[in-house]
N, C-alpha and C positions, 0 to 999 in steps of 0.2 A: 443320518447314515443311509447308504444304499448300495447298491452291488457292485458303483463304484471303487467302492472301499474293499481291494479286490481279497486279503486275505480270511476276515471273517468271513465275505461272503461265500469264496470259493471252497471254504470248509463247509458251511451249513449245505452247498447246496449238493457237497457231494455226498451227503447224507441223505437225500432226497432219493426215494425208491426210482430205481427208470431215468435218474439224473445223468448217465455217463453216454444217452442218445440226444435228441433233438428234446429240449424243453423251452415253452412260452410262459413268459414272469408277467404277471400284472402288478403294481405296487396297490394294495388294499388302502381305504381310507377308514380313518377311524384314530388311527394310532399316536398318542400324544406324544409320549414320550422314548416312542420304538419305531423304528420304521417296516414294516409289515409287509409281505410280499407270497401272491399267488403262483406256484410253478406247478404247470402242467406239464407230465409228461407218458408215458405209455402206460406206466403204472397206475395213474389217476393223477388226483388233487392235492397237494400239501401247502402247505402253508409254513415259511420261512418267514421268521420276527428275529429283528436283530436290534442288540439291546444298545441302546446309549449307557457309556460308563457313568454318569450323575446318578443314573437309577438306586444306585446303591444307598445317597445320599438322600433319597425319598424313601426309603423304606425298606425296599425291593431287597428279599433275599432270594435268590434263585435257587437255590436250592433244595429250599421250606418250597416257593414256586413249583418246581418239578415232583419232588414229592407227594404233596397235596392233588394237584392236576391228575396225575397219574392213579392216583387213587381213586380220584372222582371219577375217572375215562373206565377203570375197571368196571365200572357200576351204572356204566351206559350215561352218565349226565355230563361228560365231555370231548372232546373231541380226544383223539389217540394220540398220546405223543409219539414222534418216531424216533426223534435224538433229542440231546439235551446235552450243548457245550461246556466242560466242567471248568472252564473259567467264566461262564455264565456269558456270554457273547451274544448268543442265538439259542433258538429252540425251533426243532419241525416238528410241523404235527398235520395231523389229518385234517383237510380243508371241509368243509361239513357244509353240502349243499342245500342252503335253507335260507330262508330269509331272515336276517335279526329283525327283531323288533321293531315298532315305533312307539313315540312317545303315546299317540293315542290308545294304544295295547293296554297300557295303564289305568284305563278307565273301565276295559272289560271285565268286569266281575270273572268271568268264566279263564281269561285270560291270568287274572290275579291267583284265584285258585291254583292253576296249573303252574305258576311259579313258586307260591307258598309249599305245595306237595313236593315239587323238586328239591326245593330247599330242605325241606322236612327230610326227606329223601338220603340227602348231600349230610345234616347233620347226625342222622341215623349209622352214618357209617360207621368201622374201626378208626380211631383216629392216630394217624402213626404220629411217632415223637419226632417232634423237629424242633426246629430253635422259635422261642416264642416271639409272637410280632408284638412291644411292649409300645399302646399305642400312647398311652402320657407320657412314655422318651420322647417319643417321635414326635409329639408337639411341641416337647421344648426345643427338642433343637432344631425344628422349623424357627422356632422363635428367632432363638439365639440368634440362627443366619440372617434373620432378616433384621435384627437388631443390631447386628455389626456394621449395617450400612445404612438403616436408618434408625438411630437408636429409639424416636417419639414411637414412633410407629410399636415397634419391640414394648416398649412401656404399657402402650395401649392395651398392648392382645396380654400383656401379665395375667391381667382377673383374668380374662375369660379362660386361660388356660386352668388357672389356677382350679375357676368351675366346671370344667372339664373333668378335673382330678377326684374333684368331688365326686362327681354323676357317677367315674368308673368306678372309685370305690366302693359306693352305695353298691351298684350292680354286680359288684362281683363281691359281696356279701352275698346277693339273693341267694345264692347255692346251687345256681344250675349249672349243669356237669358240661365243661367242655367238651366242643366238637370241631369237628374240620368245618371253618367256611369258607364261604367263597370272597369277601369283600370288598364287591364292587359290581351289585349288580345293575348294572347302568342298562339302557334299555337297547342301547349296540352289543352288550355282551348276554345276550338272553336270543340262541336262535333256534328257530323253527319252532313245535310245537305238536305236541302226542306223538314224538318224545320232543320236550326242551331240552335242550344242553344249552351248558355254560362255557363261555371260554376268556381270555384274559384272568389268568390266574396268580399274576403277580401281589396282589396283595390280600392271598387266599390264608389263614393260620388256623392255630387249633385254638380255638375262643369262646365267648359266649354265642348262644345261637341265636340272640337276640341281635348281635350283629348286624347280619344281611337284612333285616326288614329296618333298621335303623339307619343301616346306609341306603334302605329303598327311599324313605321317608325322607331324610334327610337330600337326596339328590330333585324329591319330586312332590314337593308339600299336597300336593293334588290327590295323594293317594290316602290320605289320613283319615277321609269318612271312610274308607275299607279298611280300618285299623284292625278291627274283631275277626273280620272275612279273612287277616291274611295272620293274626295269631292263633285261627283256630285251624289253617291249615298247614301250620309248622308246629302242632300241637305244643303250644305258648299258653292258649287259654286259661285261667283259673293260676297260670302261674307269674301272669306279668299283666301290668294294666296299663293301658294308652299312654298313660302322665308318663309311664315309666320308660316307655317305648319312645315317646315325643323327647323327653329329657336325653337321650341317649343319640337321639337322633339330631339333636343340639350338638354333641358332641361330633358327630362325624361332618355336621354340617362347617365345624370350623376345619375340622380334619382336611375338608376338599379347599377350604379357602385359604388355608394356610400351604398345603400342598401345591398349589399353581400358584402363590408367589414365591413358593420354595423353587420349583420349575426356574422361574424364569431366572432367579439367581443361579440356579445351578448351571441354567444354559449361557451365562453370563462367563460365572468362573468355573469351567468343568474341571474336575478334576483329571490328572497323568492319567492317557489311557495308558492299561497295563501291557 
């Protein structure tokens, strides 16, 4: 999608503060499954992200998305949303002049910290009620889709889904008290630093707060000898142990692998745009 595509885009950008003079669009890189775009204009920096309709189809509820985001921007750890399309189309928000991350960030003790506190931070909040992100659906019917077109494959991932189901049970026995995450903190959506903010909020819910270090884990196996350094600064410690953190982090590691073969069927068969 891009600003081609002249109706979403010419709604999003007329939402864009300073939009109705001279503004310059840069298209943003990063975006997998959105196509992302920088408009400059008298007013400052925004940021227009327009959503592909399969999104739905991976997870994405935009609306839990808007909520949560907006929650977390109250509390300084995101960028500001400005509008938010209520057929879920687009979203503007405040372009946040900082550098993202690199992967080598992740080896910085000092750096690690400053993301675990934000985190800590982020699950600290009120957590408003939205519709729950229920991640063992969401694997089956990754499955499912990719078993309709290749049914060995679908057979294959059966167990592993199955031990997935396990893992989430066990953990959400442990008894710790749901909170807003973010989930997905990849080392492009983690910018700048004293203050970090978060941004890419689509697959943010109200969950366990073990979460976000499970999807760090699972996205960056590299980070595992700082396992204690980053559950002792989301105050996890004494309540959760590596095995438990690693096992969990199994779980989102199929999450992302099943997720980008769900992608590219999706991109295959999109569904009616609306």
């Amino acid at each position: 999608m891009s600003p081609q595509e002249p109706l979403a885009w010419r709604e999003a950008l007329a939402q864009v503060p300073g939009s109705s003079r001279d503004v310059a669009v840069t298209p943003l890189a990063g975006g997998t499954a959105n196509a992302t775009f920088r408009v400059v204009t008298a007013a400052g920096a925004f940021v227009v992200r327009l959503h592909e309709p399969y999104t739905a189809d991976l997870g994405v509820d935009r609306r839990r998305e808007a909520v949560l985001h907006t929650a977390a921007a109250a509390a300084g750890l995101a960028s500001q949303v400005i509008a938010v399309d209520p057929e879920g189309r687009y979203l503007v928000s405040e372009f946040l002049d900082a550098a993202p991350w690199q992967v080598a960030d992740l080896q910085d003790q000092a750096r690690l910290w400053e993301l675990a506190q934000t985190l800590y931070q982020l699950h600290c909040l009120p957590a408003p009620a939205v519709a729950p992100l229920d991640l063992a659906a969401l694997l089956d019917r990754h499955v499912a889709s990719i078993a309709v077109l290749d049914p060995d494959a679908g057979a294959a991932l059966a167990p592993q889904v199955a031990h997935a189901r396990d893992i989430l049970g066990r953990q959400a026995d442990a008894g710790r008290a749901a909170c807003i995450v973010h989930g997905d903190p990849a080392h492009s959506n983690l910018i700048g630093t004293r203050p970090l903010r978060l941004i890419d909020w689509e697959y943010a819910a109200v969950g366990d707060p073990l979460t976000d270090l499970a999807c760090l884990l699972a996205y960056y196996p590299q980070v595992l000898p700082h396992g204690m350094l980053l559950l002792q600064g989301c105050g996890l410690v004494g309540s959760v142990t590596i095995a438990a953190l690693e096992d969990l982090a199994g779980v989102y590691r199929l999450a992302s692998d099943l997720w980008y073969r769900r992608l590219e069927l999706a991109r295959r068969h999109p569904p009616p745009a609306h």
